[in-house]
C-alpha positions as CSV (number, residue, x, y, z in Angstrom):
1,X,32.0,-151.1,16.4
2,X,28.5,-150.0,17.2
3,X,27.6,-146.7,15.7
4,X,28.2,-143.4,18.7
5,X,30.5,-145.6,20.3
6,X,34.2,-145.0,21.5
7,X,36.6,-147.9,20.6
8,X,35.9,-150.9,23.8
9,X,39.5,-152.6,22.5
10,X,42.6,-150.9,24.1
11,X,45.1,-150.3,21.7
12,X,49.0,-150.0,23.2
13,X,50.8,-151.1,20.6
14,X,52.2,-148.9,17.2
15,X,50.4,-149.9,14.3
16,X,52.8,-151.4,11.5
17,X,53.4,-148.9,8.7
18,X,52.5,-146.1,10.7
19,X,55.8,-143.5,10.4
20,X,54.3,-139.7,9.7
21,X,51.4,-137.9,11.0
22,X,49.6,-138.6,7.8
23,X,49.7,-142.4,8.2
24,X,48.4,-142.4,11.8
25,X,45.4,-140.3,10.5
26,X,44.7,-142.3,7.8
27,X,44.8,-145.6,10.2
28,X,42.9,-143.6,12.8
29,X,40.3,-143.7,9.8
30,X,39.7,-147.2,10.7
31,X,39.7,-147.5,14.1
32,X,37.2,-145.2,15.1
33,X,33.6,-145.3,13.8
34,X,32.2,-142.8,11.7
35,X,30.1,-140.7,14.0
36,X,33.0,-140.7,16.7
37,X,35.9,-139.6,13.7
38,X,32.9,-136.7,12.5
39,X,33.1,-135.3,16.2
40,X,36.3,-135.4,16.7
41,X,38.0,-135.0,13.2
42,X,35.3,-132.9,11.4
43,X,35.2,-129.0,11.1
44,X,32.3,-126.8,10.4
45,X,30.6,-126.2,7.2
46,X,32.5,-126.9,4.3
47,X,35.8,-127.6,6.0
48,X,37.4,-125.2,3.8
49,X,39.4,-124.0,7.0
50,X,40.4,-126.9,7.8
51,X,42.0,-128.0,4.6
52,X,43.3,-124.3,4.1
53,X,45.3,-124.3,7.8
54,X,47.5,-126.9,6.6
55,X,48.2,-126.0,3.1
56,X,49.0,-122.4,4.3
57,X,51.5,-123.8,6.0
58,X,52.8,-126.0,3.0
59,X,52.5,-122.7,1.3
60,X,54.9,-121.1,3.0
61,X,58.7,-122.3,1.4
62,X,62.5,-122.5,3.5
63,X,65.6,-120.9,2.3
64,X,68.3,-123.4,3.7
65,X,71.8,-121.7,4.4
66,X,75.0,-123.9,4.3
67,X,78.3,-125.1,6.1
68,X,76.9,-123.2,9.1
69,X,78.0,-124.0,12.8
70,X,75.6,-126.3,14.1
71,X,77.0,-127.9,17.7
72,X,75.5,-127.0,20.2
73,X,71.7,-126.3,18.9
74,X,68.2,-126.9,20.6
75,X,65.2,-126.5,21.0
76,X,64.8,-124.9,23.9
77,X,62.2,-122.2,24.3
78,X,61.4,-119.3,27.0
79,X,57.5,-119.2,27.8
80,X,55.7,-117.2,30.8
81,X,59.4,-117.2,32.4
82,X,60.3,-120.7,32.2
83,X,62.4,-123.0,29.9
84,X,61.0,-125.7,28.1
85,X,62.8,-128.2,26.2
86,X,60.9,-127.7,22.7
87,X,57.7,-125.5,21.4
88,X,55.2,-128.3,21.5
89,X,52.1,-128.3,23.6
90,X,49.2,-130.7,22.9
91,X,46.0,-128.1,22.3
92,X,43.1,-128.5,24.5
93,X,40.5,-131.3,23.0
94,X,37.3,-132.4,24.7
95,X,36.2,-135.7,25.2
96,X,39.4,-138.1,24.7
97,X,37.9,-141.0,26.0
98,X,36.1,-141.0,23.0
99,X,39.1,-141.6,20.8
100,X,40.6,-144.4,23.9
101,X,39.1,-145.8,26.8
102,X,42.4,-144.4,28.1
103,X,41.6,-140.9,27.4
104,X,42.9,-137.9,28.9
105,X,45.1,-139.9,30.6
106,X,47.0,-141.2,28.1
107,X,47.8,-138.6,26.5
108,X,48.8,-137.0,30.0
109,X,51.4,-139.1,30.1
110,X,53.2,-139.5,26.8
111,X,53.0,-135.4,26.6
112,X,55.0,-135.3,30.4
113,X,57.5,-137.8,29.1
114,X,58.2,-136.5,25.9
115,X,58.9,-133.1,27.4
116,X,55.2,-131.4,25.7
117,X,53.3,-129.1,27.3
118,X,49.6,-130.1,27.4
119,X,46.5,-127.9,27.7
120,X,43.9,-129.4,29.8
121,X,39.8,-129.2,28.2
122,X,37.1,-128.0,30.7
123,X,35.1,-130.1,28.5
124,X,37.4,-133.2,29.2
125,X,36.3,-137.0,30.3
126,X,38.3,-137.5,32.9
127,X,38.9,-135.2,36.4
128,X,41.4,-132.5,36.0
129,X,43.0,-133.4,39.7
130,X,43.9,-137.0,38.1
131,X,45.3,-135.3,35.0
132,X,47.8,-132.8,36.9
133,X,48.4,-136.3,39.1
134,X,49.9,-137.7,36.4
135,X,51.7,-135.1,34.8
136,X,53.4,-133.2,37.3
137,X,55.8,-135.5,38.6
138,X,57.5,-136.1,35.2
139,X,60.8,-133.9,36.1
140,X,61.4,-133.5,31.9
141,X,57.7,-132.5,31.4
142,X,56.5,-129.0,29.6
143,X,54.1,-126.8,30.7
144,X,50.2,-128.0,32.2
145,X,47.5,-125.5,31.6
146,X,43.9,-125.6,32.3
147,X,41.8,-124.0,29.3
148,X,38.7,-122.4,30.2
149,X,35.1,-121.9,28.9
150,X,33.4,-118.7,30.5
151,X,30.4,-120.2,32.2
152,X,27.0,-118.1,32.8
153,X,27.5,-119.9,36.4
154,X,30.2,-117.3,37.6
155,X,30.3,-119.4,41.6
156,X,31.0,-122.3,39.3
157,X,33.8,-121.3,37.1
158,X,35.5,-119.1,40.0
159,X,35.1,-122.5,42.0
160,X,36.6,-124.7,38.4
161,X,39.4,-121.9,38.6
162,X,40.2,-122.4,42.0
163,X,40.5,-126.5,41.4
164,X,43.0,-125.9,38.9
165,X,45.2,-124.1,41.0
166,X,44.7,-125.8,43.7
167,X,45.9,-129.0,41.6
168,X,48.9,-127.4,40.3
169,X,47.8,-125.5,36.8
170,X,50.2,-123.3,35.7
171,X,47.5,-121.3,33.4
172,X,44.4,-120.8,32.4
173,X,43.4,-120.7,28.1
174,X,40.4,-118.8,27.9
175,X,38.8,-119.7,24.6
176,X,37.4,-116.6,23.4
177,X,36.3,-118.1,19.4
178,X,32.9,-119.9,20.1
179,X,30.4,-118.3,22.0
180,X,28.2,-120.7,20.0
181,X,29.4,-123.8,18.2
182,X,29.9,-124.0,14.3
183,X,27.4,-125.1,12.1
184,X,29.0,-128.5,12.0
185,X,27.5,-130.2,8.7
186,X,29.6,-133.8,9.0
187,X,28.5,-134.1,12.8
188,X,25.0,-133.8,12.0
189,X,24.9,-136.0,9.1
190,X,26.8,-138.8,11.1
191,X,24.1,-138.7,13.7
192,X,26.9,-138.2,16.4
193,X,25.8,-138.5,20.0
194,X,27.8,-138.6,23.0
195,X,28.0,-142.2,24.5
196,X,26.2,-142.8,28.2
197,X,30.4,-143.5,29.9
198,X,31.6,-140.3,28.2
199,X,30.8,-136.6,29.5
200,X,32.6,-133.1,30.7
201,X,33.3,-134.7,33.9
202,X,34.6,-131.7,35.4
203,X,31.4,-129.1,34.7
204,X,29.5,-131.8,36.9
205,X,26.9,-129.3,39.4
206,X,27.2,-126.7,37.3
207,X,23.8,-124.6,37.2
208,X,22.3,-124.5,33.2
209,X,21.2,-120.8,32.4
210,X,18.1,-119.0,32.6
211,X,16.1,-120.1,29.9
212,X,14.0,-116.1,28.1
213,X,10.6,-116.3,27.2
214,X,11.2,-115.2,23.8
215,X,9.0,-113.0,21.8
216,X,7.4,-113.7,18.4
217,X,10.3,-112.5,15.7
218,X,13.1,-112.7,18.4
219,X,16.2,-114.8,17.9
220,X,17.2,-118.2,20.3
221,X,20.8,-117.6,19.5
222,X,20.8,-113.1,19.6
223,X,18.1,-112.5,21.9
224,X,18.7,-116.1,24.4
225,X,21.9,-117.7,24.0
226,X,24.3,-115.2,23.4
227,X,23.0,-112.8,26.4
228,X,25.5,-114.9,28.2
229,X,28.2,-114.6,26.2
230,X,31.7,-113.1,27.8
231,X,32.6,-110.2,26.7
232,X,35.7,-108.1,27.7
233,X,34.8,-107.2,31.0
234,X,34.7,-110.6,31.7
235,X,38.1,-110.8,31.0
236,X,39.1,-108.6,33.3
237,X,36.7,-110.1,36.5
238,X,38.6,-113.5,35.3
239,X,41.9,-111.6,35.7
240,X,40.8,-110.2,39.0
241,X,40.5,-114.0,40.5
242,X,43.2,-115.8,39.7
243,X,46.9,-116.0,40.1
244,X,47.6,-117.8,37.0
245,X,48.5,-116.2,34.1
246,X,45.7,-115.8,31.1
247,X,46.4,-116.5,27.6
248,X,43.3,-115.5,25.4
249,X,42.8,-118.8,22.8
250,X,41.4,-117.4,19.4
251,X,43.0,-114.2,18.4
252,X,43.2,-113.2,14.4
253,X,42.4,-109.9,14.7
254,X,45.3,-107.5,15.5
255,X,42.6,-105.2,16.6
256,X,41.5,-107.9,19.7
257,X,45.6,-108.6,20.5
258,X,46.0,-105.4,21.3
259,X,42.7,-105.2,23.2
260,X,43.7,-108.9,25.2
261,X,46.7,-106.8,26.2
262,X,45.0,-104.1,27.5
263,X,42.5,-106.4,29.4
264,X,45.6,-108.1,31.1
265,X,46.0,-111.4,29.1
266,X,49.6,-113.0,29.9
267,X,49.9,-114.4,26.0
268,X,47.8,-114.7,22.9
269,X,47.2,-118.1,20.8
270,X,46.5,-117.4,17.5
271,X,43.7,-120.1,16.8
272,X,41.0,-120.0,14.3
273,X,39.5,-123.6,16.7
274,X,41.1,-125.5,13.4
275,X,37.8,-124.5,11.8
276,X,35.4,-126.1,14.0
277,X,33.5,-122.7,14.3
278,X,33.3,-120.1,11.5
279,X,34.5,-121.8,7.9
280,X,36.2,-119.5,5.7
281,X,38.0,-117.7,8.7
282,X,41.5,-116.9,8.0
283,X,44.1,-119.5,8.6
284,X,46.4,-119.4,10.9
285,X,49.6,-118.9,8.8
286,X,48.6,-115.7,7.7
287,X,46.9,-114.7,10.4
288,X,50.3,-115.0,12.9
289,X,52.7,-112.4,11.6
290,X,49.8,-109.7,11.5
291,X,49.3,-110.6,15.7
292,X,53.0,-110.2,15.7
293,X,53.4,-107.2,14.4
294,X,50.1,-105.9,16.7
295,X,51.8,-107.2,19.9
296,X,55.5,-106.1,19.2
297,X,57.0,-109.0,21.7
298,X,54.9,-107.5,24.7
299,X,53.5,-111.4,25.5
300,X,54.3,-114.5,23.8
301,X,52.4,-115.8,21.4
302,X,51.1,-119.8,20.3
303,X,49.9,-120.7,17.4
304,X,47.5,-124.3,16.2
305,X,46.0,-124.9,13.2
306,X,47.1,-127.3,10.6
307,X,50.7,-128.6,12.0
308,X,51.6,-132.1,10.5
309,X,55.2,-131.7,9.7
310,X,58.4,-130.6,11.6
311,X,58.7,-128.0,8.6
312,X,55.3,-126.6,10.1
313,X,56.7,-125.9,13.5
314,X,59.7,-124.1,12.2
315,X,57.9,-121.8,10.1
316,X,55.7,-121.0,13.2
317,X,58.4,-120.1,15.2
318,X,59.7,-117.9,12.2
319,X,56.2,-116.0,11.7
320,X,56.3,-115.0,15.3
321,X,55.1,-117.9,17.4
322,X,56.9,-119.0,20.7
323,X,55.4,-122.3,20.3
324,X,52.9,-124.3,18.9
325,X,49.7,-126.4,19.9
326,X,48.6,-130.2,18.2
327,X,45.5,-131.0,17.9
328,X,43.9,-133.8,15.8
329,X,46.9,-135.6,15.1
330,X,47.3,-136.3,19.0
331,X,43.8,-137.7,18.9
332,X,44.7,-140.1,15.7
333,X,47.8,-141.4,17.8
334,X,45.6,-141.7,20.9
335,X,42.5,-143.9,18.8
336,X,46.2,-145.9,17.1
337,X,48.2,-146.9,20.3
338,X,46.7,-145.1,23.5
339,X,49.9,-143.1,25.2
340,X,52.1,-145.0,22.5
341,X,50.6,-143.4,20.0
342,X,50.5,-139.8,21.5
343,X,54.3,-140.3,22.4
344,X,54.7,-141.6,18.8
345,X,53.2,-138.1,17.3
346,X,54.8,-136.0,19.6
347,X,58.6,-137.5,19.2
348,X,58.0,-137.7,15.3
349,X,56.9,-133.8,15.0
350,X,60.1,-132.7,17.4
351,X,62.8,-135.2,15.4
352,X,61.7,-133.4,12.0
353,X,61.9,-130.0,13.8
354,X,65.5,-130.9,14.7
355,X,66.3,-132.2,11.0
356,X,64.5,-129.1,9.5
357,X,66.9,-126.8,11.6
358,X,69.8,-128.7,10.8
359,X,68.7,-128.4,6.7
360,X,67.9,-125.1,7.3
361,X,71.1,-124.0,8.8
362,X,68.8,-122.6,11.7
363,X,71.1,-123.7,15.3
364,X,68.5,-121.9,17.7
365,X,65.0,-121.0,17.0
366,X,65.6,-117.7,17.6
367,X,67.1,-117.8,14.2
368,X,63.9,-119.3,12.6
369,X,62.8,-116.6,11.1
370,X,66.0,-116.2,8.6
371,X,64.8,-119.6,7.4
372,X,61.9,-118.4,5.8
373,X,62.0,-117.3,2.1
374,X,59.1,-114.4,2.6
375,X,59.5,-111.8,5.7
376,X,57.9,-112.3,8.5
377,X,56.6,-109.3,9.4
């Protein structure tokens, strides 16, 4: 494979060996090239974050109860008014077509028939209308939500917002966490650059901003860049144009739930962007049950960040978290098998959800947070 290349050979089939979350990462290893797995796979600085999410979640120990009455159990979860058949929604990733030629796509469509929800990028490879196309008419699907960069082109993103309604979007994810990028040391060093067949498709006519004639001693990122940043108001001007409901992407201050509330967001994910941005920041785990105690059940919450294990999603639930978005380990069974692969991750995370409730003595998830051996609030 050719360095800043995405893999040219379509993989559909499961590789052999491959039975946890762990194993399709570390065969994901191999099928993408170094550059592509630093983009996609890599986190900012030090990765400290990164490897912090998951072990905060390891961290956290069950207390299994006994000979408890199990028939009957599920899954099932209430979000934004509906009823969805488990708490898994793939998180919003740009650029899948680098991981398959298949892209978006594919992981479209083993998300619709394994009953996930999926959050669609604005920084995605393939046309949002093709995306809802193929995931709305599953009848078992989860939810299909559009996230959403602030733009500095307001005609533009009111225009974007407007497509994803128009095609069927049930949300909008504001990412409110990287007003600039992270200082993304593995990226750099692997020389990645985006390949000529792969861009953000849907920003396509989108105007760039004004570039400032900066001063001698002024800043490119204080006194340029972030003059365009979104700020609160924006929020609210989002609010004041759509119909769709807003969940705010990237809350771990209790401080900034209770302002999203106040702003009018519809639901909070508590994301720390699985430390592509700021290393160091707080990991998810502990960052939850402080959001939950902020927001009192006013709007449901989400959170991502380090999920690999059934186990994971079960302690989620008991922190405070209505459900919970996958990141990375989507995009390892995407490079493995295309929607095979995806299907594979997604139907792996909700069987050991199942056999973690039934271990735990937990029949509902409303009863998830009597599984955990450390209050959750």
């Amino acid at each position: 494979m050719t360095p800043h290349s995405s893999p040219t050979q379509v993989h559909t089939s499961l590789p052999e060996g491959v039975a946890t979350l762990a194993d399709h990462e570390h065969h994901a290893r191999g099928v993408l090239d170094a550059p592509t797995w630093a983009y996609l796979c890599g986190a900012a600085a030090d990765e400290l974050t990164l490897a912090r999410n998951a072990e905060a979640w390891q961290s956290l120990e069950l207390l299994p109860r006994v000979l408890r009455p199990m028939a009957g159990g599920h899954t099932r979860v209430d979000l934004l008014g509906r009823t969805w058949a488990h708490p898994l929604l793939v998180a919003p990733m740009a650029y899948q077509r680098l991981a398959h030629p298949h892209g978006e796509q594919a992981t479209a469509l083993a998300a619709a028939a394994l009953g996930a929800g999926m959050v669609f990028s604005t920084q995605a490879s393939m046309p949002l209308e093709q995306i809802a196309t193929t995931f709305l008419p599953e009848p078992g699907r989860g939810p299909l939500w559009f996230q959403l960069y602030l733009q500095p082109d307001r005609d533009f993103t009111r225009e974007l917002v407007q497509r994803a309604e128009s095609a069927g979007f049930e949300a909008l994810v504001l990412t409110v966490d990287a007003p600039v990028q992270g200082a993304r040391d593995a990226e750099r060093r692997a020389g990645f650059r985006l390949p000529a067949h792969v861009s953000a498709v849907n920003l396509v006519g989108m105007r760039p901003p004004p570039v400032r004639a900066l001063h001698p001693g002024q800043s490119a990122l204080f006194d340029d860049l972030l003059t365009h940043a979104p700020g609160w108001e924006d929020v609210a001007w989002l609010r004041s144009i759509t119909r769709l409901p807003i969940l705010l992407k990237g809350v771990l201050h209790p401080d900034d739930a209770r302002q999203a509330i106040a702003s009018g967001a519809s639901g909070l994910i508590v994301s720390n962007h699985g430390g592509r941005t700021l290393d160091t920041a707080v990991t998810t785990a502990k960052a939850l049950p402080c959001i939950a105690d902020a927001v009192q059940g006013d709007v449901p919450l989400l959170v991502d960040g380090g999920i690999r294990r059934g186990t994971d999603v079960l302690k989620a639930i008991g922190l405070g978290a209505s459900a919970v978005l996958i990141g990375r380990p989507v995009l390892h069974g995407l490079a493995n098998a295309g929607a095979t692969g995806v299907a594979h991750v997604l139907r792996l995370l909700r069987d050991e959800l199942e056999i973690a409730m039934a271990l735990t003595g937990c029949r509902t998830l409303a009863e998830a947070p009597a599984t955990l051996t450390q209050s959750p609030r």
